[in-house]
C-alpha positions, 0 to 999 in steps of 0.5 A: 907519572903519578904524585903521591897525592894523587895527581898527575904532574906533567913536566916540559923535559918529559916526552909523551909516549903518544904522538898526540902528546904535549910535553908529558900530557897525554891526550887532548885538553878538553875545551872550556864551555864559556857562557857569553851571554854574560857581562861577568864571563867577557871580563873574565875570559876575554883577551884585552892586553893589545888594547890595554897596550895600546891606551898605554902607549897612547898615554905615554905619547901624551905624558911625553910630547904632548900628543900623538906623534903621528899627528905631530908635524916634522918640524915639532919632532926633528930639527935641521943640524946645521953645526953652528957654534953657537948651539955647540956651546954650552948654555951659561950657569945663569940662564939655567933653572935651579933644581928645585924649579926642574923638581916642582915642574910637572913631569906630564905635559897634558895641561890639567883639566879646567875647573868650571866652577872656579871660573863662575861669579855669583850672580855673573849675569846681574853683575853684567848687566849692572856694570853696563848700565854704569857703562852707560851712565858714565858715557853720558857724564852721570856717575853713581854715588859711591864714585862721587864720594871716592872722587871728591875724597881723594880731591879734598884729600888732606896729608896724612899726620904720621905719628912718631914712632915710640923708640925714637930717642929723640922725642920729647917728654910729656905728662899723658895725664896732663892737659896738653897731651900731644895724642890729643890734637888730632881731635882738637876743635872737633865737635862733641857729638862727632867725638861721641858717634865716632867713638873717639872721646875719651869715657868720663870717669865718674867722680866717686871713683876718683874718691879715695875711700880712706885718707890713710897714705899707702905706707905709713912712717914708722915711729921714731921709737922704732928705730934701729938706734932711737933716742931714750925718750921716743924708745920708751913711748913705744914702749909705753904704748906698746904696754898700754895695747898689751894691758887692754888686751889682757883686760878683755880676756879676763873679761871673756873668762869671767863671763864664762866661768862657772858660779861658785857655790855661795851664788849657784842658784838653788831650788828655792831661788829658781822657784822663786824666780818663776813666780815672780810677778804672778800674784802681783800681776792678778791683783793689778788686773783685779783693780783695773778691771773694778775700775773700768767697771765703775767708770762704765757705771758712771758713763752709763748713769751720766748718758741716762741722765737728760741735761736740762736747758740751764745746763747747757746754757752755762756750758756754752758760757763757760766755752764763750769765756774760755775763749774770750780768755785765750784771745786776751791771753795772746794779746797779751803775750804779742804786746809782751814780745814786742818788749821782749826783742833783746832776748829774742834776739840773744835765744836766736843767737845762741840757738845759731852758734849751738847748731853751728858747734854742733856742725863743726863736731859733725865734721870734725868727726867726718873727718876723723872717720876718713882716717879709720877703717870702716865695717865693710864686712861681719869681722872688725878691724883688729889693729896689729900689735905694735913692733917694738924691741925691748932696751937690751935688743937693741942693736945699736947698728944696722948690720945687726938689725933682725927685723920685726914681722912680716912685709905680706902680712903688714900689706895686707893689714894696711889694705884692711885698714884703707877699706880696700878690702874687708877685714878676714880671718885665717879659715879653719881646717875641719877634719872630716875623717877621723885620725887612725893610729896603727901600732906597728910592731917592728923589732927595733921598737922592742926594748929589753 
């Protein structure tokens, strides 16, 4: 029977016509020419199931009991059943394994390869060698250096301080600034270069950073006008100083403004004005040269006369009198004036005194302004320091009681004034938003923008 494709299909349930023939196939199957010769051909087309069967079943044994069963002995595979009671009996919930002991055991009992490598210490050898020759050594009664030291540390082994624990209710207070601190007497009457090698002495802290850099109190007390219910006269001296600080600032914006503010037309500068100012002190500044110039032409002329002229030998005779007398007249002169100072001790005396008290004043004003300088703020950066306007309410703002009370400025911002003024840190300025693109106003005509 043939397929529509052209292929013979044989089928079991159909008998050949031949007596040759196989279930539907007719004739006999041609034998398959195998090369041998090749490793390829063996693994393809040789039978091996029986001896795959059997390392299977080889494996089975060793997964099972261990090993083979033909080499196991009959003791190890069979036991005599001698139908004691003891065995009978169901062993206790208490000796038997938990389950997840019975899951974590391996299934195989073939023990798992040994690992070399676990098992081999570097440098084994020389360690050997080197516990033998210690072996030796202690034999005869010689013990290396490390061991001597342990032995003689746990000889002299003194006990241990054990620290109280922190949430121990009962431990007593005390000052960890002050000088008897408990934390410190396990490094009292130590050495100081046995503190400083082994790092346990405390850094000294240098004296300029205990220095306060403004002797300003971290918060300072409000004046009494600034209360909730002040008295008449302090409230008006607020008032009073309030107005004072807002008339001050007043004065230096008009001020600003006058200095930039245009000219009117009476004092603009005119054509002629500005001409005139470019040639002031030209002219004059010609005829000045002129006179020097004609003067320091006739004093080169003497000079030049004078050094062409040859000085005779009476002149010099009376130049070298004259110097002699000179002379002779200045060490009478201070003579003289040390005979008078002898005379004059008194007012010596009072000149140094009041020369003493005057530089003692001005010492005193030198500290005295010291002083004061500790008591403002310093310029720590390229802005001033700008005092903050005073906080005041007005007569009929008062509230009279503290329920009622609105405060006045801000807490964040009169910090951070006070660390400004204590030179903590340097006085700054709001920073200004520039914009980089220009703004775009689009008109969008929608119908509820439209009016009738």
């Amino acid at each position: 029977m043939a397929a529509p494709g052209g292929r013979n299909v044989g089928r079991s349930d159909f008998l050949g016509f031949t007596p040759g023939a196989k279930g539907g196939q007719t004739g006999q199957q041609k034998r398959k020419r195998l090369n041998r010769n090749k490793k390829k051909t063996w693994k393809r087309h040789s039978d091996v199931r029986d001896v795959e069967e059997f390392l299977d079943d080889v494996r089975l044994q060793e997964r099972t009991a261990g090993g083979l069963l033909a080499e196991k002995t009959d003791d190890s595979l069979f036991f005599l059943d001698t139908g004691e009671q003891e065995k009978d009996v169901a062993p206790r919930k208490k000796t038997r394994p938990l389950r997840i002991d019975l899951i974590l055991q391996p299934d195989s009992k073939v023990p798992a390869p040994k690992d070399i490598t676990s098992h081999q210490v570097p440098n084994g050898r020389k360690l050997k060698l080197k516990h033998e020759r210690e072996a030796k050594l202690e034999a005869k009664g010689i013990l290396p250096r490390p061991e001597k030291l342990l032995r003689a540390q746990l000889r002299n082994k003194r006990p241990r301080c054990i620290e109280e624990p922190n949430n121990n209710p009962a431990r007593a207070f005390y000052d960890l600034w002050g000088e008897q601190n408990p934390l410190d007497a396990p490094l009292e009457g130590k050495d100081s270069w046995y503190l400083q090698q082994t790092r346990k002495s405390r850094v000294k802290r240098p004296d300029r950073l205990n220095a306060k850099p403004s002797q300003l109190p971290a918060v300072e007390i409000a004046s009494s006008g600034a209360s909730y219910n002040p008295t008449f006269e302090s409230h008006q001296a607020l008032l009073l100083q309030a107005h004072e600080d807002e008339v001050k600032r007043l004065r230096e914006e008009e001020k600003v403004e006058r200095q930039l503010n245009l000219p009117t037309a009476a004092e603009a500068a005119t054509q002629e004005s500005q001409f005139q100012e470019l040639c002031e002190g030209l002219v004059e500044e010609s005829e000045d040269e002129q006179v020097q110039e004609e003067q320091a032409g006739a004093g080169l002329g003497t000079m030049s006369l004078a050094q062409r002229e040859r000085k005779t030998e009476r002149q010099r005779k009376k130049e070298k009198e004259a110097k002699r007398l000179r002379a002779r007249l200045e060490a009478e002169k201070c003579l003289r004036l040390r005979t008078q100072g002898l005379y004059q001790l008194r007012s010596i005396r009072s000149d140094l005194a009041r020369r003493q008290a005057e530089l003692t004043r001005r010492k005193k004003l030198r500290e005295a302004k010291r002083k004061a300088a500790a008591f403002k703020p310093k310029r720590l950066g390229r802005l001033k320091y700008q005092e903050e306007a005073v906080q005041v309410k007005l007569s009929d703002e008062l509230p009279g009681t503290l329920r009622r009370l609105k405060p006045e400025g801000s807490i964040a911002k009169d910090r951070f004034k006070s660390f400004q003024k204590r030179n903590l840190i340097e006085p700054r300025e709001r920073a200004k938003f520039k914009r980089r693109l220009k703004v775009k106003y689009v008109e969008k005509r929608a119908f509820r923008e439209v009016t009738l």
